[in-house]
Backbone as a chain_set.jsonl record, in Angstrom:
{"seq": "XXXXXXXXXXXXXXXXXXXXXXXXXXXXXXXXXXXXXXXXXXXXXXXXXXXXXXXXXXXXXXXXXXXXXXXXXXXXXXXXXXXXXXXXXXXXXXXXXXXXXXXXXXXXXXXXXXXXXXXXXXXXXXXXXXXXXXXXXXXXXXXXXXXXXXXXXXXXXXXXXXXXXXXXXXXXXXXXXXXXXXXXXXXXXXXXXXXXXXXXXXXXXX", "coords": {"N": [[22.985, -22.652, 54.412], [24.207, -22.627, 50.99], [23.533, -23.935, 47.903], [23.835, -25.931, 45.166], [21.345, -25.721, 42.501], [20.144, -28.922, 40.621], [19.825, -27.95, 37.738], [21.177, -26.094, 37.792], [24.159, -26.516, 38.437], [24.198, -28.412, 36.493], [24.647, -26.622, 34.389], [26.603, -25.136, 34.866], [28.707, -27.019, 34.649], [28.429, -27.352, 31.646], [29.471, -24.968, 31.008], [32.364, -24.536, 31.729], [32.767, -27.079, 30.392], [32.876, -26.133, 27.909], [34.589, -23.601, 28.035], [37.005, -25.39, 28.275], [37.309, -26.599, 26.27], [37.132, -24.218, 24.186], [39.713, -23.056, 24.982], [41.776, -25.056, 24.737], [41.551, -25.009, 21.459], [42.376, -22.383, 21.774], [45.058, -22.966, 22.545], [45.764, -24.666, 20.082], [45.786, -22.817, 18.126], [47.572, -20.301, 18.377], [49.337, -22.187, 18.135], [49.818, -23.524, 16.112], [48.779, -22.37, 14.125], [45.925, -20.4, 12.51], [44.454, -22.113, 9.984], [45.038, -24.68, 11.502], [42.87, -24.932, 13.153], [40.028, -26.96, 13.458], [37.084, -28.492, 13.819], [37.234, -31.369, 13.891], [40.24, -31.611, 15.02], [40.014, -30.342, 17.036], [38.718, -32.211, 18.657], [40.125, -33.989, 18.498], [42.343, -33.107, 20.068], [40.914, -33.23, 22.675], [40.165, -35.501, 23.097], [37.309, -36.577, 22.706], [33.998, -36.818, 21.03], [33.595, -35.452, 17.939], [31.129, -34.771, 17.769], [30.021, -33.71, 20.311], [31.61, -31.318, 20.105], [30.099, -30.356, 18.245], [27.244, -30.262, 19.587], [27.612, -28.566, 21.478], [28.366, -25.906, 20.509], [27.508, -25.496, 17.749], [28.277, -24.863, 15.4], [31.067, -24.227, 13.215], [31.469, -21.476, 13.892], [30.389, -20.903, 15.834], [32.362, -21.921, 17.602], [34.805, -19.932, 16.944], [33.482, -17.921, 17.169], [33.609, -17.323, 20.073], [36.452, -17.682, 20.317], [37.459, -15.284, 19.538], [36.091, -13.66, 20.758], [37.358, -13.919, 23.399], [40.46, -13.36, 22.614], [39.733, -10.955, 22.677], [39.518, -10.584, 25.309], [42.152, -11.104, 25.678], [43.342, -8.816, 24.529], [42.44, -6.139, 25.73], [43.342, -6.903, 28.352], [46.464, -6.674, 27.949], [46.213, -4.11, 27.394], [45.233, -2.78, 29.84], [47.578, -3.766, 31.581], [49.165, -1.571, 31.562], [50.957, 0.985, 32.656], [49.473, 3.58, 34.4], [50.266, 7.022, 33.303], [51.177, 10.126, 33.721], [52.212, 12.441, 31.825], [50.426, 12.937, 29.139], [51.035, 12.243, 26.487], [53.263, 10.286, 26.77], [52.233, 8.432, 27.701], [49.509, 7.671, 25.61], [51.754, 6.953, 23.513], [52.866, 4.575, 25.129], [50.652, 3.104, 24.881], [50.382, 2.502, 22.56], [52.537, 0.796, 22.071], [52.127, -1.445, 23.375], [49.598, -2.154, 21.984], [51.351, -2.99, 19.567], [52.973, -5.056, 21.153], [50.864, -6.643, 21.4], [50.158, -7.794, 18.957], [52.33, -8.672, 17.985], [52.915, -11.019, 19.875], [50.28, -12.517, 20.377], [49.801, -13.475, 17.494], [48.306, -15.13, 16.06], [45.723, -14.381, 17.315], [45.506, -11.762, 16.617], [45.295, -11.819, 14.061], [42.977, -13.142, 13.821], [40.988, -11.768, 14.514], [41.526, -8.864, 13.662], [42.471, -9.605, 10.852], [41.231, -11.314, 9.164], [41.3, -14.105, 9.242], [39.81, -16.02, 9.483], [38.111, -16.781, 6.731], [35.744, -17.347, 6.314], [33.977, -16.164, 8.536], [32.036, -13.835, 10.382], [32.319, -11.217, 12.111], [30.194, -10.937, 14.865], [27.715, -8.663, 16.289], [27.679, -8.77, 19.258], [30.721, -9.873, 18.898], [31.953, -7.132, 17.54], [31.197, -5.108, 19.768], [32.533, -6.447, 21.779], [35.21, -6.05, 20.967], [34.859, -3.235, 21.006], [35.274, -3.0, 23.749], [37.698, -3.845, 24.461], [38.972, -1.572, 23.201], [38.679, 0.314, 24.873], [40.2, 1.321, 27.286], [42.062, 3.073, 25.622], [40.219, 4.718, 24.304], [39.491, 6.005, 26.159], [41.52, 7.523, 27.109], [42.418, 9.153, 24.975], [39.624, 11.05, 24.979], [40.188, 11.955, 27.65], [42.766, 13.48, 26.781], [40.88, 15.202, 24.712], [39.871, 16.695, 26.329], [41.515, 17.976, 27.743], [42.11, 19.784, 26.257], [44.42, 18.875, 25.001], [44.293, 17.3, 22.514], [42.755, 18.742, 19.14], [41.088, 17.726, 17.791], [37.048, 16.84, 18.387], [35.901, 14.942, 17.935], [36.22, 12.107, 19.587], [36.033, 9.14, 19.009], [36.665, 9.075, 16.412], [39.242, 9.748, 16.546], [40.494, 7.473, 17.562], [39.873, 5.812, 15.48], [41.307, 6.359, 13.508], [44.253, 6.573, 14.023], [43.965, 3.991, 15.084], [43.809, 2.942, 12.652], [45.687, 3.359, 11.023], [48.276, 2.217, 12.511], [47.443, -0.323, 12.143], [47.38, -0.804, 9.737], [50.047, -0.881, 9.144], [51.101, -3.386, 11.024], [49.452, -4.902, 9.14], [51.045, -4.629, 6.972], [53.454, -5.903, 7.553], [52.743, -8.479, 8.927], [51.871, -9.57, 6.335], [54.0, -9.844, 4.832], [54.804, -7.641, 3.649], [56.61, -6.431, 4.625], [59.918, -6.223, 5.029], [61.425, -7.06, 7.426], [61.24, -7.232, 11.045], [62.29, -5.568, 12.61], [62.409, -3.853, 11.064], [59.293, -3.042, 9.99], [58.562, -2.771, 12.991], [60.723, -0.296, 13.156], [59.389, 1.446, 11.37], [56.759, 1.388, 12.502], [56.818, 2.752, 14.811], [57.714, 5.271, 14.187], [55.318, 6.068, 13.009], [53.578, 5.746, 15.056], [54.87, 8.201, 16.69], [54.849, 10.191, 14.74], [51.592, 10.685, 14.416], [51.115, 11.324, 16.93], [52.39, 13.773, 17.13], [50.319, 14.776, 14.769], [48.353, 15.049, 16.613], [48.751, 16.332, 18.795], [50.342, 18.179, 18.722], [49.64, 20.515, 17.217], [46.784, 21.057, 18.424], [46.818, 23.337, 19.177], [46.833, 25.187, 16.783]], "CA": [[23.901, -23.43, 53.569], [24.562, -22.701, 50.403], [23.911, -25.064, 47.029], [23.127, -25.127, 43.483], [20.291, -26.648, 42.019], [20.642, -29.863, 39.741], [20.091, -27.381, 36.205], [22.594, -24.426, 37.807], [24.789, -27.433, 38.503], [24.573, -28.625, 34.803], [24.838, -25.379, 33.669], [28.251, -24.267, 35.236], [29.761, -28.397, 33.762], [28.497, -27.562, 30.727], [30.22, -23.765, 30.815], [33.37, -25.58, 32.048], [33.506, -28.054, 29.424], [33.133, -25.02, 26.822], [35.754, -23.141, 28.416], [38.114, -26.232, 28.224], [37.232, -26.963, 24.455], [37.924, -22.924, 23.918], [41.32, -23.319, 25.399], [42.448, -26.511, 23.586], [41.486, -24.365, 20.144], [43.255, -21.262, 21.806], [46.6, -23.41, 21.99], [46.322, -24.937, 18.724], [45.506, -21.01, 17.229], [48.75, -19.994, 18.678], [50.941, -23.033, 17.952], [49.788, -23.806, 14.34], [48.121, -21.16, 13.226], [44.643, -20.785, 11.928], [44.232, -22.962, 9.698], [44.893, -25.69, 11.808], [41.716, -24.923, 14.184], [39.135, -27.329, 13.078], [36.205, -29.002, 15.193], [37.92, -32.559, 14.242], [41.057, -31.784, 15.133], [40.118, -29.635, 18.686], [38.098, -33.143, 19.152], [41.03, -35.326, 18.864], [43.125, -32.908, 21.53], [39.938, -33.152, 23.831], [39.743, -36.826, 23.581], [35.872, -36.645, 22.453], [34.347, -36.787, 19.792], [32.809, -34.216, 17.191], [29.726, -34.411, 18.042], [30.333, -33.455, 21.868], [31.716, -29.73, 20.154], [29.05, -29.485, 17.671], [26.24, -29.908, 20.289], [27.904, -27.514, 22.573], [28.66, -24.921, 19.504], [26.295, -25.996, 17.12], [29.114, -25.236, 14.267], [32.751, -23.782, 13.655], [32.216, -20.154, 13.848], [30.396, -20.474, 17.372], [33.678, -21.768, 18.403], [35.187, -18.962, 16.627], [32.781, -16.587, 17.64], [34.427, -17.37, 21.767], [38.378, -17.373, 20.363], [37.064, -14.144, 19.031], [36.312, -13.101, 22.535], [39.181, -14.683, 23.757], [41.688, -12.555, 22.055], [39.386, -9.527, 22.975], [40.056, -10.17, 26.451], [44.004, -10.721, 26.116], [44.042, -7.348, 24.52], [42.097, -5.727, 26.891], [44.164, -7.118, 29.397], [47.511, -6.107, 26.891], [46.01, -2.347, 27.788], [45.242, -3.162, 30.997], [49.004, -3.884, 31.84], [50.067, -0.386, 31.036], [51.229, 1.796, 34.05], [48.981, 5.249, 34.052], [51.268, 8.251, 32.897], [51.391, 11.836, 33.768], [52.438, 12.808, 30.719], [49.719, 12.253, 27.908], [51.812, 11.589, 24.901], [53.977, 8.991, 26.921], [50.792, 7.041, 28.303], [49.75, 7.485, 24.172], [52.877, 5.672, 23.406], [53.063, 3.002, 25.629], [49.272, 2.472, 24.724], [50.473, 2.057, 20.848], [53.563, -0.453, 22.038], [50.804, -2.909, 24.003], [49.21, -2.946, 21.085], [51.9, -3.875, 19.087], [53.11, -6.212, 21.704], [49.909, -8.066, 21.314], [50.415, -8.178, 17.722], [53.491, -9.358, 17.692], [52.872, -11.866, 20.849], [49.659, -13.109, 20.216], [49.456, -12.884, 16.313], [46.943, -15.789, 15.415], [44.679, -13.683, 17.975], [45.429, -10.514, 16.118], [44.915, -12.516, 12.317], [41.882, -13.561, 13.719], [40.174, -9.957, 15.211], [41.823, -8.19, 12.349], [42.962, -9.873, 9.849], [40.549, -11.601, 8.439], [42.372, -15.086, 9.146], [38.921, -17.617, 9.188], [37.039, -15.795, 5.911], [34.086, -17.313, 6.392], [33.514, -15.896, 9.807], [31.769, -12.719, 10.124], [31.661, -11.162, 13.828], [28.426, -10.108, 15.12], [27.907, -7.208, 17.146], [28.589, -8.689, 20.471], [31.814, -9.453, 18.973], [32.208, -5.558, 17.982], [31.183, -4.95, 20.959], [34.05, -6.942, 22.65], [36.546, -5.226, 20.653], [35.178, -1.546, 21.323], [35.345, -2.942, 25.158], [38.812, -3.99, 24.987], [39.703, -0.698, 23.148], [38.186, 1.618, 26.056], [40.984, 2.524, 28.275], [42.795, 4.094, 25.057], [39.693, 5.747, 23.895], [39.66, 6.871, 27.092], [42.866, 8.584, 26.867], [42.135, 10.569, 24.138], [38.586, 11.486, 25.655], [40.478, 13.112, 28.415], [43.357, 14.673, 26.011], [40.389, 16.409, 24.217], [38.952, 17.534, 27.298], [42.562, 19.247, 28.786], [42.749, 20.417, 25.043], [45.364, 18.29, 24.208], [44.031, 17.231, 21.395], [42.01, 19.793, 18.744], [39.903, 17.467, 17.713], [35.835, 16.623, 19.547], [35.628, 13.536, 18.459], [36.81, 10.734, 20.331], [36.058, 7.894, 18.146], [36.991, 9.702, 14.967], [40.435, 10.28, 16.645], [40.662, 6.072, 18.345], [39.589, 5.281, 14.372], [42.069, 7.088, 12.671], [45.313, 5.849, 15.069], [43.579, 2.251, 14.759], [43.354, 2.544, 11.139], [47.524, 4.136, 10.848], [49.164, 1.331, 13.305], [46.907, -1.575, 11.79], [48.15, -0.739, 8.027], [51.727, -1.244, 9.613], [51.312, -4.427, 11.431], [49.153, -5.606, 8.297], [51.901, -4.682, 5.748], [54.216, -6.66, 7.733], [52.099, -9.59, 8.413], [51.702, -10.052, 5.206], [55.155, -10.293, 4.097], [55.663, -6.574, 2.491], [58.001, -5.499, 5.286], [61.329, -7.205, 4.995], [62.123, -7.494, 8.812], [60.711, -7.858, 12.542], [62.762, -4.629, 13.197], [61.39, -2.824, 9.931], [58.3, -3.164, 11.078], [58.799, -1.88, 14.096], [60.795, 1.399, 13.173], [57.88, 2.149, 10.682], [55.484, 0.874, 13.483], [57.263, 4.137, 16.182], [57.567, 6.231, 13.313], [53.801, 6.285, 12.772], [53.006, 6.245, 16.304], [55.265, 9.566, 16.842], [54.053, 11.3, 13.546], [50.352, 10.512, 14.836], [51.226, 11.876, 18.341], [52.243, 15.312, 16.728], [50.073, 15.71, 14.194], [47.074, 15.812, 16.982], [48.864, 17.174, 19.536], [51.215, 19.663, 18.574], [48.788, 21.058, 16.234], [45.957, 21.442, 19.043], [46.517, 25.345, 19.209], [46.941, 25.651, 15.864]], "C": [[23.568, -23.192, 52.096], [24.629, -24.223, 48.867], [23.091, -24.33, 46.04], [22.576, -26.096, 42.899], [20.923, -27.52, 40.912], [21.048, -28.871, 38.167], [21.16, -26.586, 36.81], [23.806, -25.238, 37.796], [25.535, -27.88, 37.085], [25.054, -27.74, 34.244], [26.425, -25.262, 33.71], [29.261, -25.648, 34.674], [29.304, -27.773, 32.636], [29.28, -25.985, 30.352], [31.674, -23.994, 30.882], [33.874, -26.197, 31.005], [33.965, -26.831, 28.074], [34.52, -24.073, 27.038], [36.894, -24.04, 28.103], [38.708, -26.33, 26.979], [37.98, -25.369, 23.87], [39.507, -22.302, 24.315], [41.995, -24.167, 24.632], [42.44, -25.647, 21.716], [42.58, -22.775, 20.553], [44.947, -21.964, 21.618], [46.323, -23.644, 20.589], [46.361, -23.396, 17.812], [46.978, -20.666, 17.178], [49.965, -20.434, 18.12], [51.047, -23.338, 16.489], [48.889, -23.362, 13.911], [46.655, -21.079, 12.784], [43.878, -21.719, 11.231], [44.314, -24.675, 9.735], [43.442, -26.047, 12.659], [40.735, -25.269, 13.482], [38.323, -28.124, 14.101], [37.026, -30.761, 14.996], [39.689, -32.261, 14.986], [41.316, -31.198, 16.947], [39.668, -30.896, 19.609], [39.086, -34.173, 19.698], [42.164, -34.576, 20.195], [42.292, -33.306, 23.124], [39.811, -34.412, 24.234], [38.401, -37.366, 23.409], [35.492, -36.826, 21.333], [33.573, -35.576, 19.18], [31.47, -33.588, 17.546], [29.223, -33.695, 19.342], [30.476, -31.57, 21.257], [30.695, -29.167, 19.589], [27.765, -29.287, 18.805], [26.383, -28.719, 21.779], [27.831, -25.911, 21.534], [28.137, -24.521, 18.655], [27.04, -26.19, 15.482], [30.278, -24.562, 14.584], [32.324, -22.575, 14.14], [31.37, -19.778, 15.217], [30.962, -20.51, 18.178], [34.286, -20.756, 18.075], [35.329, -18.049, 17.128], [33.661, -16.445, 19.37], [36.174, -17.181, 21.711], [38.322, -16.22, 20.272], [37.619, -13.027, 20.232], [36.959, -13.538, 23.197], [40.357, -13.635, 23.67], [41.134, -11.057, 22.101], [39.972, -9.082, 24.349], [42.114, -10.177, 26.577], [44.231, -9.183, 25.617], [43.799, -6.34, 25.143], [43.09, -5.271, 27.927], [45.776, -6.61, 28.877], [47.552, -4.017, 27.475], [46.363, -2.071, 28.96], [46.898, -2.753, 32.148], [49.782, -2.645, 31.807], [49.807, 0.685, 31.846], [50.284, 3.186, 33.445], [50.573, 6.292, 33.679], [50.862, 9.514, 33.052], [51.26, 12.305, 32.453], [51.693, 12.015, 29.935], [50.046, 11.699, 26.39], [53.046, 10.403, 25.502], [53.278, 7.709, 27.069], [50.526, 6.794, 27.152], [50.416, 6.091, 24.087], [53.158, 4.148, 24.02], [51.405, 2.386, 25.358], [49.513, 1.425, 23.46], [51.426, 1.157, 21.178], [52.655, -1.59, 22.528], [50.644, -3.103, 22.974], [49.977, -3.835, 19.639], [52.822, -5.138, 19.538], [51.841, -7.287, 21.149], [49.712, -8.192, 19.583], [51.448, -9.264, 17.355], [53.715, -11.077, 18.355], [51.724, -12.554, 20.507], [49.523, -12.779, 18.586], [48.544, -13.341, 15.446], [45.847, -14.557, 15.811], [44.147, -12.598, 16.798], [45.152, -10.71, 14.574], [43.244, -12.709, 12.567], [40.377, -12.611, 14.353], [40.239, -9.156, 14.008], [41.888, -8.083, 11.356], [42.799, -10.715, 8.641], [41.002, -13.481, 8.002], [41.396, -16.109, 8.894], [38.02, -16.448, 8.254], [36.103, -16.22, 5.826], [33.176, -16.687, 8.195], [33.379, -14.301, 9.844], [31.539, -12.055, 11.543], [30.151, -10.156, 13.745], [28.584, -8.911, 15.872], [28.347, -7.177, 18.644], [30.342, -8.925, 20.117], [32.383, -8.195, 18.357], [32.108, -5.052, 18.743], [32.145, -5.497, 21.765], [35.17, -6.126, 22.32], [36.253, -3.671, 20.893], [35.652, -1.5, 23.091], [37.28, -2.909, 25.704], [39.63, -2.507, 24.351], [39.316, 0.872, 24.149], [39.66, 2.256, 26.621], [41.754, 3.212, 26.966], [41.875, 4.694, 24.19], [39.529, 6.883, 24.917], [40.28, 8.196, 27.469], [43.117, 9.415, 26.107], [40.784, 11.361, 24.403], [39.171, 12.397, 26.599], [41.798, 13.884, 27.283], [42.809, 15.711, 25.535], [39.947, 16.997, 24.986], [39.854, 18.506, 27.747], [42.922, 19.734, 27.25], [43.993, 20.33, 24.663], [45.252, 18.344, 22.671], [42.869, 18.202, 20.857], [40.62, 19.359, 18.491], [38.441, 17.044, 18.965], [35.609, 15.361, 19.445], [36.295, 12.519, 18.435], [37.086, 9.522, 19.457], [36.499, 7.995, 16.512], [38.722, 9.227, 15.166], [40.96, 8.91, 16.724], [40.939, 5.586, 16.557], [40.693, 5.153, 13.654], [43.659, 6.655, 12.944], [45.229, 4.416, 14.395], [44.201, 2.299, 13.706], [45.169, 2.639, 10.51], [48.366, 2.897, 11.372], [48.759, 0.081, 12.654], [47.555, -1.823, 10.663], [49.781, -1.251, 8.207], [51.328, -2.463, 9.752], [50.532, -5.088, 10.327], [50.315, -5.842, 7.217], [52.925, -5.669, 6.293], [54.405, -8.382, 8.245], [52.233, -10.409, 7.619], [52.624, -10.486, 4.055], [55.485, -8.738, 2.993], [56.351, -5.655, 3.35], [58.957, -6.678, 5.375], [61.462, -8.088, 6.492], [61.071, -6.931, 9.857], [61.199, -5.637, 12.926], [62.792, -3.314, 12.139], [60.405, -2.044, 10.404], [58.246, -2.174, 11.799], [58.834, -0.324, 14.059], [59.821, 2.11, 12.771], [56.475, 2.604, 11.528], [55.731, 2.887, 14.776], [57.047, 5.077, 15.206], [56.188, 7.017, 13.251], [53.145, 6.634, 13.708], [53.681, 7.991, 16.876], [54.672, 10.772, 16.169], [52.616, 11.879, 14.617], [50.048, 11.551, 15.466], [51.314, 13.52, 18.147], [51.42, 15.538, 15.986], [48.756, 16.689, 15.566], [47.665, 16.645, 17.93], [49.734, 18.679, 19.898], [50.299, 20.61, 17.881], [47.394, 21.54, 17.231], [45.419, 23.056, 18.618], [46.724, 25.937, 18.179], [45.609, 25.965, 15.309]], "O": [[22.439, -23.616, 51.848], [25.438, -25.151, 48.82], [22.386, -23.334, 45.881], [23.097, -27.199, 42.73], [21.936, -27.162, 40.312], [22.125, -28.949, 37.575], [22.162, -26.468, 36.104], [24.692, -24.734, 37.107], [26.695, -27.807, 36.681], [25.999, -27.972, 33.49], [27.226, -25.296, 32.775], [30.416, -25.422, 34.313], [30.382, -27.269, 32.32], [29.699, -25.946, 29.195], [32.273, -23.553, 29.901], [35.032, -26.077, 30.605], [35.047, -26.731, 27.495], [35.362, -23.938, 26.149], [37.865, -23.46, 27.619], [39.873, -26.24, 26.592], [39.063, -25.312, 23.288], [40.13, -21.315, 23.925], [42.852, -23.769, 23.842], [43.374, -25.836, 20.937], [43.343, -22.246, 19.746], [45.796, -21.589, 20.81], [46.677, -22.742, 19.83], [47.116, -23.2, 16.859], [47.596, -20.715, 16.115], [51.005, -19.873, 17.773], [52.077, -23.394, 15.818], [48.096, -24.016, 13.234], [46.225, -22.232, 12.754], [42.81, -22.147, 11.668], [44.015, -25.549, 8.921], [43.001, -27.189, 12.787], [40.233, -24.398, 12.772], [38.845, -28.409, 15.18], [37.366, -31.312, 16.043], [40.093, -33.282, 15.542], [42.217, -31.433, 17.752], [39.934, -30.961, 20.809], [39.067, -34.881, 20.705], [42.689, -35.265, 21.069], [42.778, -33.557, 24.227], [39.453, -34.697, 25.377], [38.172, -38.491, 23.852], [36.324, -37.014, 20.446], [32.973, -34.791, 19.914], [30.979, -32.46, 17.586], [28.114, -33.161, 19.385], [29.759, -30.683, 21.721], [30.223, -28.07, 19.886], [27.299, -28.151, 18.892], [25.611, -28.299, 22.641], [27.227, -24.929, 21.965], [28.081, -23.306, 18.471], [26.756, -27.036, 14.634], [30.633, -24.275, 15.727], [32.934, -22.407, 15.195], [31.502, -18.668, 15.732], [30.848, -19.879, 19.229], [34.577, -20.213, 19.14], [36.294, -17.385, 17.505], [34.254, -15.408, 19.665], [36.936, -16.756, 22.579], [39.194, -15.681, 20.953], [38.539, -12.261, 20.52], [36.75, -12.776, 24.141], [41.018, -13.22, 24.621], [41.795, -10.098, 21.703], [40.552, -8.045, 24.669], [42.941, -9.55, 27.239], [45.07, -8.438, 26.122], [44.686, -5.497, 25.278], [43.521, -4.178, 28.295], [46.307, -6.003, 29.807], [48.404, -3.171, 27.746], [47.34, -1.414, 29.319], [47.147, -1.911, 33.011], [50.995, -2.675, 32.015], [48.734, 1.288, 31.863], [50.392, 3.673, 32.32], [51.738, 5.98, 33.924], [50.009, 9.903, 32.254], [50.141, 12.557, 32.005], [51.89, 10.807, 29.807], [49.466, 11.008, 25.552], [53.662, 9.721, 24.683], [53.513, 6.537, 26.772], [51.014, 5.705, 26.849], [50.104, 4.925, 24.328], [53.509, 3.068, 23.544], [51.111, 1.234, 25.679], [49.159, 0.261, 23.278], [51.274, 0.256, 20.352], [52.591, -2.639, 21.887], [51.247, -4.058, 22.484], [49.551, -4.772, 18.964], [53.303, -5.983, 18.782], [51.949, -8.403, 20.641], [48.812, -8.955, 19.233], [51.394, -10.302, 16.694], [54.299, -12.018, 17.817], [52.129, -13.668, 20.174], [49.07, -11.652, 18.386], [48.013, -12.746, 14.508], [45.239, -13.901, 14.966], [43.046, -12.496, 16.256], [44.796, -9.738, 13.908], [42.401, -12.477, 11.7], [39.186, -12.883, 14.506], [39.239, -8.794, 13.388], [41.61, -7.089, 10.685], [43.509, -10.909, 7.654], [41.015, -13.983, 6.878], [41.751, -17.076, 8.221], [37.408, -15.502, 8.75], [35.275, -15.563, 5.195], [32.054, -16.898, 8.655], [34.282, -13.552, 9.469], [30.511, -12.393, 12.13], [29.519, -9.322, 13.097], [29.644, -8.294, 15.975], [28.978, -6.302, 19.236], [31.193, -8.362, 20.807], [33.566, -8.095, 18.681], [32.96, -4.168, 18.834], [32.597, -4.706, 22.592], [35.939, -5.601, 23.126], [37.193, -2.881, 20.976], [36.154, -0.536, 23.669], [37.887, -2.374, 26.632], [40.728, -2.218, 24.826], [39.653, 2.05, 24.025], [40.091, 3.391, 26.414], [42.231, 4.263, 27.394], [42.384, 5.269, 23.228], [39.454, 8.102, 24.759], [39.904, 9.294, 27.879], [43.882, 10.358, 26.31], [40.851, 12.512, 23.972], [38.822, 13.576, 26.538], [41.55, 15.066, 27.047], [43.319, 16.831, 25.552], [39.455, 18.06, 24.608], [39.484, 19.624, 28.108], [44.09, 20.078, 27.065], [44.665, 21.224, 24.149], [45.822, 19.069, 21.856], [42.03, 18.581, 21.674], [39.539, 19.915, 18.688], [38.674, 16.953, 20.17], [35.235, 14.629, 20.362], [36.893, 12.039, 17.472], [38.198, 9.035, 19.256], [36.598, 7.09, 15.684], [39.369, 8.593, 14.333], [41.963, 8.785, 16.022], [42.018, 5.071, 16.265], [41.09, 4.082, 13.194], [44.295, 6.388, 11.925], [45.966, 3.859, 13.581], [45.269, 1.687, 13.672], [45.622, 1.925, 9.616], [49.232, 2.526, 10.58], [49.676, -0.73, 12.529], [48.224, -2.84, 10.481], [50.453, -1.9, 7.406], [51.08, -2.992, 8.669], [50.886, -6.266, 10.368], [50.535, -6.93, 6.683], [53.36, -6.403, 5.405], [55.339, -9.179, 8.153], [52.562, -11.587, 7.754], [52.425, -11.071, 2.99], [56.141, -8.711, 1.952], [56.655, -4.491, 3.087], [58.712, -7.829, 5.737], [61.563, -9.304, 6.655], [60.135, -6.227, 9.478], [60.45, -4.763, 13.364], [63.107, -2.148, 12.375], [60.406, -0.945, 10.959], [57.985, -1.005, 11.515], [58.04, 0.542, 14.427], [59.333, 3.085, 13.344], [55.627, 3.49, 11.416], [54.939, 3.721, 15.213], [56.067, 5.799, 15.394], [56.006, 8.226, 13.397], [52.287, 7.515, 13.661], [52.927, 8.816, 17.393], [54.218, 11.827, 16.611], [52.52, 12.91, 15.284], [49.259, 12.447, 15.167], [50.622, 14.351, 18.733], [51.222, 16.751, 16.05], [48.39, 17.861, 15.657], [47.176, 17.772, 18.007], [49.772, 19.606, 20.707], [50.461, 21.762, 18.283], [46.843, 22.531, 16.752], [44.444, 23.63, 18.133], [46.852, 27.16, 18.239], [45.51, 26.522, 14.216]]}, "num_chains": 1, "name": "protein.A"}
């Protein structure tokens, strides 16, 4: 038979309650934006009081630090969602629409990974580490492009960087209010992802 000692017991309520509290801050993230997510205000959805999050958290940005990883795993899972492809520049593509689905869909998430949305919060290395985890399967995908000499270039993370760094500038400029429209955006957003797509891969055998 099967049981769990009084501390493993405690342990998994007090993982539980953290999980609950990190949910209650994931809605409010979502519904009113960043700067509504404060430890009084996650207290008064929870029904508890302050002191209940700080001794679980110890301050804000250890709750943070878990929305953090939170919004690592929805994008992950954002990747995740995206049928394999034959064709390496279609799989590409639908890699680069996930991610601007989860821009567009989760966008506190993506303010708050990217965008620099709580500025006093600095991630640590496990949370860089979360985000190189959730961007695996599409480093992946260029790992094998350079291997069937798709792509010219060797390195992998140079190539993941460089993409990142092209699609992010989009969904930042429009963020931020210096693209007019939703469907601006966007075209700019395909545009960039197409360019991209040729320069590495048409150019291989060049």
């Amino acid at each position: 038979m099967n049981f769990k000692t009084y501390s493993e017991s405690k342990q998994q309520y007090t993982e539980n309650i953290k999980q609950t509290i990190v949910d209650v801050a994931a809605m409010i993230l979502q519904e009113q934006g960043p700067e509504a997510v404060t430890i009084r205000r996650v207290a008064d959805k929870m029904e508890c009081s302050t002191k209940i999050i700080y001794n679980l958290f110890h301050n804000k940005d250890g709750l943070i630090k878990l929305l953090y990883l939170e919004g690592c795993n929805v994008l992950a899972n954002s990747f995740k969602s995206v049928n394999r492809q034959n064709n390496m520049e279609d799989y590409l593509q639908a890699l680069c629409e996930a991610y601007w689905d989860f821009s567009h869909n989760y966008t506190s998430y993506y303010q708050l990974m990217f965008g620099g949305a709580f500025g006093e919060f600095k991630p640590e290395e496990e949370s860089i580490q979360a985000t190189n985890t959730a961007l695996e399967q599409f480093t992946q995908v260029i790992i094998e492009a350079i291997e069937a000499e798709l792509i010219a270039e060797k390195d992998p993370l140079e190539v993941v960087r460089i993409i990142w760094a092209s699609l992010h500038g989009v969904i930042h400029l429009y963020q931020g209010g210096h693209i007019e429209s939703s469907e601006a955006a966007k075209s700019l957003y395909d545009k960039s992802v197409k360019n991209i797509i040729q320069i590495y891969m048409y150019n291989s055998n060049s």
